[in-house]
N, C-alpha and C positions, 0 to 999 in steps of 0.2 A: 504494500500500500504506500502512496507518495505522499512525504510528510505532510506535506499541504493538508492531507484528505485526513490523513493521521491527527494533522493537530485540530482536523474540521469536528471530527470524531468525538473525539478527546473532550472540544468543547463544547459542543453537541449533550453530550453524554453528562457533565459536571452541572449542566444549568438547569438540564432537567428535573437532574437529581435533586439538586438544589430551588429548583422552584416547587417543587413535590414536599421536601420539607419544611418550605416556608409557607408552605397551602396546609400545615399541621395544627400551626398555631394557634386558629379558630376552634378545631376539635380540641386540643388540649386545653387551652381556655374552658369553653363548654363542660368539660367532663369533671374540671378541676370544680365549677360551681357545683355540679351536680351531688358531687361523693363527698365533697370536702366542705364545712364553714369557712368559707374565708372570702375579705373583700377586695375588689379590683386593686386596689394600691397595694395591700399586702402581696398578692399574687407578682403584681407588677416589678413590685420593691425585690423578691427573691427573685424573679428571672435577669434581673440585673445584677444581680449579687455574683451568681455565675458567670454570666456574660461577661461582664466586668474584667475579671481577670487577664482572660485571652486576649482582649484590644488591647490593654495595658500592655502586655508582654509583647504583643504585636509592633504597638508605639514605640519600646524601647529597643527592639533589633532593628528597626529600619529609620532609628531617627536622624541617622548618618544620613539618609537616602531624602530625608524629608524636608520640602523649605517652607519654614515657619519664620521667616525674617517680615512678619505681617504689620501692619500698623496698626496703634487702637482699635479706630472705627474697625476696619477688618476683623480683628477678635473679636470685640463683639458682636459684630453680624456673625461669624461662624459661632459663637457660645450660641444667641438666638436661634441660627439654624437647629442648633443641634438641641436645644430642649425643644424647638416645635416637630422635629420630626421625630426623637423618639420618647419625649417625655410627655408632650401634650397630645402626639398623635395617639400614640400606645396607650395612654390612661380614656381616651375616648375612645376608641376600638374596644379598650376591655369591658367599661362599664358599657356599650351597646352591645355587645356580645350578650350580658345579662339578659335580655329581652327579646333578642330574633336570633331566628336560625344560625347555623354557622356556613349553610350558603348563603344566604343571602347577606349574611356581613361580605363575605369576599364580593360577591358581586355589586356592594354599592361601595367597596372599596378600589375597584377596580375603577372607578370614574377618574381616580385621582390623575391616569394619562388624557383626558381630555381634559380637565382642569388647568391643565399645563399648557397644556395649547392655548385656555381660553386666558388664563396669566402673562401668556408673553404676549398675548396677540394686545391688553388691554394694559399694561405694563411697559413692553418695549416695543412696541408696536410694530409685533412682527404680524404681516400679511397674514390670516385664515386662507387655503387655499381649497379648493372645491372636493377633491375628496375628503383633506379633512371635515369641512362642514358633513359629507356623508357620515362620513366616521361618529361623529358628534351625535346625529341623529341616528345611528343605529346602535351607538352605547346608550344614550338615553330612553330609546322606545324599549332596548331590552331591559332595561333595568325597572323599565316601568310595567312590563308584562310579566317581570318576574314578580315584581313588589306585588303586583296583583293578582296571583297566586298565592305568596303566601299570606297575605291579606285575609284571602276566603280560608286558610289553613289558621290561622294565630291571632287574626285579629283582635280576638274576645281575652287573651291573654293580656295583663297586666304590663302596662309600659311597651306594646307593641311600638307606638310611632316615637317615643323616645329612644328607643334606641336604635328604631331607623336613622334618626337624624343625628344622635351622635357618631354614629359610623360616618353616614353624610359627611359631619364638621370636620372628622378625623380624614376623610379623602381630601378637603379643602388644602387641610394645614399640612397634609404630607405632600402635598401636591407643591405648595410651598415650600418647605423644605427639598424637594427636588428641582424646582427653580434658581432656588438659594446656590445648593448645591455644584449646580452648573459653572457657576459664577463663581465660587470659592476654589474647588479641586484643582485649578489649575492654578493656584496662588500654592497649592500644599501639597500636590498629590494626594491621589484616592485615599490610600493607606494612612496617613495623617489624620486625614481628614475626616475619615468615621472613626478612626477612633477618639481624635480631640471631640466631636460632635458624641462620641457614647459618651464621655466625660463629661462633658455638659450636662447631657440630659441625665445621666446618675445620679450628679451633684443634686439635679429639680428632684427627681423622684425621694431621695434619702431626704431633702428638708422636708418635703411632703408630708412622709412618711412619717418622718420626729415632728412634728407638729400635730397631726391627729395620734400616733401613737407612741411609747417608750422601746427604748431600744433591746429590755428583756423580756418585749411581747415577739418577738423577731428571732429571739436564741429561745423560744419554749415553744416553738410550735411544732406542731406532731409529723411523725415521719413520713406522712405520705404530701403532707405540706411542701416538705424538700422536693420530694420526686417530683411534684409537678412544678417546682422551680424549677430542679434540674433539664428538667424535659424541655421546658418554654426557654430555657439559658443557654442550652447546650444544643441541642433538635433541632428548634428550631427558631434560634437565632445565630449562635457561633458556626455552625458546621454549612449552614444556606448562606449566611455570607460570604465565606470564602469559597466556597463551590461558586456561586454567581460569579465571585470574582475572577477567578479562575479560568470561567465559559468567558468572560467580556476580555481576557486576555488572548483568545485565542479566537474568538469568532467576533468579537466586535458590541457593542452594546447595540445596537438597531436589532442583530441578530435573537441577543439576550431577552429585548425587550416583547420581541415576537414570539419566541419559546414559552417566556415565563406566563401567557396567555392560558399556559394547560391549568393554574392556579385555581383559576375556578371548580373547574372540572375534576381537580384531584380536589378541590376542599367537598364538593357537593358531592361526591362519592364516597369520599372517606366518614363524612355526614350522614352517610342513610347506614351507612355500615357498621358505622363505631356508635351514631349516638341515634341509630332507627331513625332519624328523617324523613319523612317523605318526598319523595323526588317528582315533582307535577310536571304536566305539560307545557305548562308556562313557564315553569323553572328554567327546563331544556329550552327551549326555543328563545326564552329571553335570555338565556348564557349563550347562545348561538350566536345572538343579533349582537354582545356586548364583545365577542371574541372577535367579531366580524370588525366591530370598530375599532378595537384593539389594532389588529393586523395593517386595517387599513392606513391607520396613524404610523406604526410600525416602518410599513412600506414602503410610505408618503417618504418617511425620515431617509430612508436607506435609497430611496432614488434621489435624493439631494443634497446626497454628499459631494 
């Protein structure tokens, strides 16, 4: 086989794998409320606890490699970046998660690539160009034919449109944070750059955290507590990042961002499986319409390079 196709393979194979784990997260969120008492910041507080580590260790092998020669203003937009995408994104993902399915969180998290479109078009005023306005319109009509499935499924369930919409806010502000992001990583490199941006947003979580609770509520809690830290710290956040990373090393981010489109599809699967789900017709067909806009965006990017 010729490297090329070798190293096409290779990352092919890593993003996959790595967008499969990162499509867990919802089900182990979900399963953690179900089995376990505990609240979305607690939850949130221990998958950082894990996490935590590896970026650090990450930060300090390659800080040779890394240029942090930034100014104020710049640190503080990359601290900002990095508490809105994973310290306010992630505390609004978790606590909507409480309320709706774990498809239909991915799939109104998945708007977050049209968002970005609609943030540079009204920010830096870059052109919308006409398949993206498709694009646009077949993530929103799916999202709205899935919503209206499980609508007729959960509606009469307690906090249904709240935690529609806090997933909603959380697409907004990670949509954000990948705007941000664009704009800073080439000030720092990638590798720098999520990890200073995980430090940030640990820093937001743990004050959080010590302000509603003490910090021997955090060393007493019960061992399956840990495992479903571990799971959300290690699963599926340490190991899906560098896998993505990995695939964008070798096939390109346009390519990665088409890939990781299977997200849905592994989270509403692993959904009907792991937490008995039901899987409707609306579901399918509005995860079709929103994979469709996906690609199309995808596409759009990878023919104008």
């Amino acid at each position: 086989m010729p490297k090329k196709y070798s190293l096409a393979f290779i990352g092919f194979a890593l993003t996959l794998i790595g967008s499969v784990l990162f499509s867990t997260k919802a089900i182990i969120v979900k399963k953690a409320f179900a089995d376990i008492s505990i609240d979305a910041l607690s939850l949130l507080t221990l998958r950082m606890l894990f996490a935590l580590p590896f970026y650090i260790a990450v930060l300090f092998v390659t800080k040779q490699k890394s240029k942090t020669d930034l100014s104020l203003k710049k640190w503080m937009q990359l601290v900002f970046i990095g508490l809105l995408g994973y310290y306010v994104s992630s505390y609004l993902d978790f606590e909507g998660l409480r309320y709706i399915s774990a498809g239909l969180e991915r799939l109104i998290l998945f708007l977050y690539p049209s968002f970005v479109v609609l943030i540079n078009a009204v920010v830096f005023r870059q052109h919308i160009q006409k398949i993206q306005k498709l694009a646009l319109l077949l993530t929103y009509l799916g999202i709205g034919l899935a919503y209206a499935g499980e609508f007729n499924l959960y509606h009469l369930q307690p906090g249904f449109f709240w935690g529609g919409l806090l997933v909603f806010l959380c697409s907004i502000t990670y949509a954000v944070y990948i705007v941000g992001s664009g704009r800073l990583i080439p000030l720092t490199g990638a590798t720098a750059f999520t990890s200073f941006a995980m430090l940030a947003a640990t820093a937001g979580i743990f004050v959080h955290f010590l302000f509603l609770h003490d910090v021997a509520s955090i060393a007493n809690v019960a061992k399956e507590h840990w495992i479903y830290g571990l799971l959300l710290g290690i699963v599926a956040t340490v190991l899906p990042s560098y896998l993505i990373a990995g695939g964008t090393k070798r096939i390109g981010s346009n390519n990665v961002a088409i890939i990781s489109s299977i997200g849905p599809v592994s989270t509403i699967l692993q959904a009907h499986f792991v937490l008995s789900e039901k899987i409707t017709i609306a579901q399918i067909v509005g995860t079709l319409l929103v994979i469709a806009g996906i690609l199309l965006i995808g596409l759009k990017r990878e023919k104008t390079k």
